[in-house]
C-alpha positions, 0 to 999 in steps of 0.5 A: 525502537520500532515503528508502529508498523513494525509492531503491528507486524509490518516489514519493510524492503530496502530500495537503495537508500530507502526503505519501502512498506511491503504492503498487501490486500486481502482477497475482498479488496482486490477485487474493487472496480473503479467508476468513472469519477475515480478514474477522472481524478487518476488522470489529472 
């Protein structure tokens, strides 16, 4: 059976015994910069 990912088609990379979403943005999103109050929660 797959996963909902896997059906919306998702693949996924074995890491050892796990099993890691390989997961990508699109152009538009790549491009977001972090304010000041996003970088202070990155740090706590």
């Amino acid at each position: 059976m797959k996963s909902s990912f896997e059906q919306n088609g998702g693949t996924y990379r074995q890491v050892g015994d796990f099993n890691i979403p390989n997961l990508t943005l699109s152009p538009e999103e790549s491009n977001i910069t972090l304010g000041r109050w996003t970088l202070t929660d990155l740090n706590r």
